[in-house]
C-alpha positions in Angstrom: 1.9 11.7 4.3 3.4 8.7 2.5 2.5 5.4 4.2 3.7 1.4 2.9 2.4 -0.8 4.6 3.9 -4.9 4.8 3.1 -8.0 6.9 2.8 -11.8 6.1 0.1 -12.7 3.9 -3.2 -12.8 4.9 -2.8 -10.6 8.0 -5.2 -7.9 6.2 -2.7 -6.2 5.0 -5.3 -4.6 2.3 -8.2 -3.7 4.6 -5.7 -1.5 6.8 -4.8 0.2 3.9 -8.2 0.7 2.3 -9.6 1.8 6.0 -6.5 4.6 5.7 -7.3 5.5 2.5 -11.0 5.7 2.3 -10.4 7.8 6.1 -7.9 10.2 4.2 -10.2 10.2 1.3 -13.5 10.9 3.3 -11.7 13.9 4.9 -11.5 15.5 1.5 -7.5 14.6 1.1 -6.4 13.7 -2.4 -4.7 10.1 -1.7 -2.8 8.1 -4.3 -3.3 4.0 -3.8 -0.8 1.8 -4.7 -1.8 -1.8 -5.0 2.1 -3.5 -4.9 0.7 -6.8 -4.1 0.7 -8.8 -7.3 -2.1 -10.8 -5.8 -3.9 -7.4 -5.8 -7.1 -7.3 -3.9 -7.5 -3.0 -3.0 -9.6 -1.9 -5.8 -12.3 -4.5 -4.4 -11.9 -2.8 -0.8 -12.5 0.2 -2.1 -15.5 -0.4 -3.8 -14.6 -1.3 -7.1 -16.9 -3.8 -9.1 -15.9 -6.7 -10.1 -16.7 -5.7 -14.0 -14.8 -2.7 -13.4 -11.3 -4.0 -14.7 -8.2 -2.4 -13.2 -5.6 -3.1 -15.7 -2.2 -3.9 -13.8 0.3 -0.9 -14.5 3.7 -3.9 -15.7 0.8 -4.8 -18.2 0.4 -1.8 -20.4 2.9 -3.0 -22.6 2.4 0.0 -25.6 2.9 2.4 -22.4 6.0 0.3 -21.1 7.1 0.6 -24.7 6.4 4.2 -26.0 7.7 4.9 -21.8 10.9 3.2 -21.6 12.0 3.1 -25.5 11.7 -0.8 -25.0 11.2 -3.0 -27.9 10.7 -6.2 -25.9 10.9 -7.1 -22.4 14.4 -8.1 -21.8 17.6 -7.3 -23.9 18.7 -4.4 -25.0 18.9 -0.7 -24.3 15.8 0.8 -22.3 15.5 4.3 -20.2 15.4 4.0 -16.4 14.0 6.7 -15.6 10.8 6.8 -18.1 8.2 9.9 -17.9 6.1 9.2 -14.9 4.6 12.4 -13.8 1.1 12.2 -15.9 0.4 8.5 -14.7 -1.7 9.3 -11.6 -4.1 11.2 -12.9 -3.9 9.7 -17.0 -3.7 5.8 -16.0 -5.3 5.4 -12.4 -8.8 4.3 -11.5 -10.5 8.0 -10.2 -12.7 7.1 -7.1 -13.8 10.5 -5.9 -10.6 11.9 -4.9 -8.6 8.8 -4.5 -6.5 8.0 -7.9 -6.2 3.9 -7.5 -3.0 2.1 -9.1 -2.3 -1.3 -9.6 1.2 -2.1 -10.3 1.1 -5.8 -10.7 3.6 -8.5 -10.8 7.0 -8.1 -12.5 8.1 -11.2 -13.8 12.2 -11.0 -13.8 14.2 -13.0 -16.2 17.1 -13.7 -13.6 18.4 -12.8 -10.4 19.2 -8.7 -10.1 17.8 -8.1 -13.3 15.8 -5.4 -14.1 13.4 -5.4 -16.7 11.0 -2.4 -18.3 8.5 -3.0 -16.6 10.2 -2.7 -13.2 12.0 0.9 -14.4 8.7 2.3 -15.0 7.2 1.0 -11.8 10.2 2.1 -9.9 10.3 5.5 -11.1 6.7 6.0 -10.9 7.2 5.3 -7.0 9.4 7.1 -6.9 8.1 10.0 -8.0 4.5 9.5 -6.1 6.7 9.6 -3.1 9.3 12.3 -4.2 7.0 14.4 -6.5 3.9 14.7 -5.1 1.6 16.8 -2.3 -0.9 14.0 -2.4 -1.5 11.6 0.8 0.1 7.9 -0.5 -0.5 4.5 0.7 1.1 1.8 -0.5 -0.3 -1.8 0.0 3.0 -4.0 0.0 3.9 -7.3 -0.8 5.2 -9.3 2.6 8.8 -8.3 1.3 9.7 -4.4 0.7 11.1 -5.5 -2.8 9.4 -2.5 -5.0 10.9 0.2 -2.6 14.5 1.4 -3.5 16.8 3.2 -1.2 15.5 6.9 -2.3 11.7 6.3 -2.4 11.9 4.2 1.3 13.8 7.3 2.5 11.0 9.7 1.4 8.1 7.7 3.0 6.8 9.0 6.7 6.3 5.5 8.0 6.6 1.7 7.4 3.1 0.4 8.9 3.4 -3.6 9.7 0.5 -5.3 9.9 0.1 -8.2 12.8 -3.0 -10.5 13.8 -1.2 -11.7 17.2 -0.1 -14.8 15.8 3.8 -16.1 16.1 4.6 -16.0 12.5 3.2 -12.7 11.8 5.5 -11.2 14.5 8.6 -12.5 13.1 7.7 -11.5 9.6 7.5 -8.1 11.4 10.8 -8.4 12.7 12.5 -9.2 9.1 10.7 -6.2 7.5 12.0 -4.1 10.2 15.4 -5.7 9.6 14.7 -5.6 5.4 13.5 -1.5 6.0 16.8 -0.6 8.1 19.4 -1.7 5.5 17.5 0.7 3.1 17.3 3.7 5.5 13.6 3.1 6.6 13.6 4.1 10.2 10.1 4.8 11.1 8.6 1.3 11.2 5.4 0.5 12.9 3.2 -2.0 13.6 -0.9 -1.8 13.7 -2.5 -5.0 15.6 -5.3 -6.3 13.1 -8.7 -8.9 14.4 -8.2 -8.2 18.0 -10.6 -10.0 20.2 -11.4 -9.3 23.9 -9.4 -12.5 24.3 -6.0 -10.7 22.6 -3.1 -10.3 24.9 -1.9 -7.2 23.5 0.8 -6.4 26.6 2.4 -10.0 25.1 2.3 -8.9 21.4 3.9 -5.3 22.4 7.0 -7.4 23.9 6.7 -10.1 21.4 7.6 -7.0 18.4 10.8 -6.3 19.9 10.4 -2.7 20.0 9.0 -1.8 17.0 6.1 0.8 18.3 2.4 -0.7 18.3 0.3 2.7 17.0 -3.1 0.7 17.1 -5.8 -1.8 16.8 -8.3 -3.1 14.4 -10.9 -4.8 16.3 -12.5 -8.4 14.7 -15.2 -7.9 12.5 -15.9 -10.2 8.8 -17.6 -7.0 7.9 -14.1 -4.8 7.2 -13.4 -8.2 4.9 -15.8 -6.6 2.5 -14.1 -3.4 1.9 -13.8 0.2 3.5 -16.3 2.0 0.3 -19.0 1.5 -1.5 -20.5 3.4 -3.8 -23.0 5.9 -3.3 -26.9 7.0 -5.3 -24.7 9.9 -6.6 -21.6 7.6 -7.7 -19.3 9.1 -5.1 -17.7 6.8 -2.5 -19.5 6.4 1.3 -18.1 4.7 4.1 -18.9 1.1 4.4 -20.9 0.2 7.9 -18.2 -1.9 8.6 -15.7 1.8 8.0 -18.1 3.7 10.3 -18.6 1.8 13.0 -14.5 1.5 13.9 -13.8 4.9 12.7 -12.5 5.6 16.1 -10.4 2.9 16.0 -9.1 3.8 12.0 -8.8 7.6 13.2 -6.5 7.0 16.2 -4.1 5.0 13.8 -4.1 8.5 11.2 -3.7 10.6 14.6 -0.4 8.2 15.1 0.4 8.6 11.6 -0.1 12.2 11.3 1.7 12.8 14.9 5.4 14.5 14.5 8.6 12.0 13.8 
């Protein structure tokens, strides 16, 4: 199962995609995280300590370097498709059986240019997505702009996240257009903070056909993360996690259901 999942800022974006993974995780799956946000907020909502630093992947410069053959960040000849396949397990952040990876911001030195940093975050996406039995979730960015043609083709779904208001709906709407013109066809949308006052028959019109596949009910709690963890240093669900599992597990039965 390989799952991105977009929206507008702020519409919680990273507590759908911790609640997936810490659910996955829980069940005894092996699940890769992807942080793609570069304000990256998912190793906190999966129970990471602050003091715990989770070095951004486009940061490691000697491993960009010794990686790509780079010897600087723009100019010159570099590989683009750099070694890849020992990252997971060699560079990630091991929470029980969740392997955390933060890719960080890629700062580009002009329009359509691709730096060394972006080859090696590219092709280790790629290859999470191509290359691997593990379940992957992928906490976007509001655009799709890490996902090329070949690793958007090899995901199982394109989860956008809503909160019912106007502008999160249209932002829908342009990833769905954004995930078509790269061969994304399974796009779905999960309604996040819905209140017994949410008119959820107007939001299901209001996405245009783009299939709703659940809700997240409002609760500051799921602010503070889907794991914690545990006397034994394993993660636990968060009371927050365990008292909308129902609602978390109906979105993986969706997920999990045949294209």
């Amino acid at each position: 199962m390989k799952i991105a999942i977009s929206g507008k800022g702020g519409v919680g974006k990273t507590t759908l995609s911790a609640l997936l993974v810490g659910t996955w995780a829980l069940k005894g799956r092996c699940v890769i995280a992807l942080d793609a946000d570069p304000d990256a907020n998912l190793a906190s909502a999966l129970g990471v300590a602050a003091s715990e630093e989770v070095q951004p992947l486009s940061e490691m410069g000697d491993l960009i370097a010794e990686r790509t053959g780079a010897k600087g960040n723009y100019g010159g000849y570099f590989k683009l498709n750099p070694k890849v396949d020992d990252i997971p397990e060699a560079y990630a952040k091991h929470i029980g059986t969740i392997r955390l990876l933060t890719l960080g911001g890629i700062a580009r030195g002009g329009g359509g240019c691709i730096c060394p940093a972006s080859a090696l975050v590219r092709a280790l996406m790629t290859h999470v997505v191509l290359g691997r039995d593990d379940v992957v979730v992928m906490d976007m960015e509001a655009g799709i702009e890490h996902l090329g043609r070949a690793t958007a083709q090899g995901t199982d779904a394109l989860i956008v996240v809503v909160d019912g208001s106007p502008w999160s709906v249209r932002t829908a709407l342009r990833v769905k257009a954004l995930a078509g013109d790269i061969g994304m066809t399974r796009v779905q949308a999960v309604l996040n903070r819905v209140t017994d006052a949410t008119d959820i028959a107007r939001i299901e019109r209001d996405l245009d056909g783009v299939p709703l596949i659940g809700h997240v009910p409002y609760d500051m709690d799921l602010a503070a993360g889907a794991l914690r963890k545990g006397p034994d240093g394993q993660p636990q669900a968060t009371e927050a996690l365990t008292r909308h599992a129902p609602a978390v597990e109906a979105i993986v039965a969706a997920l999990d259901a045949p294209r």
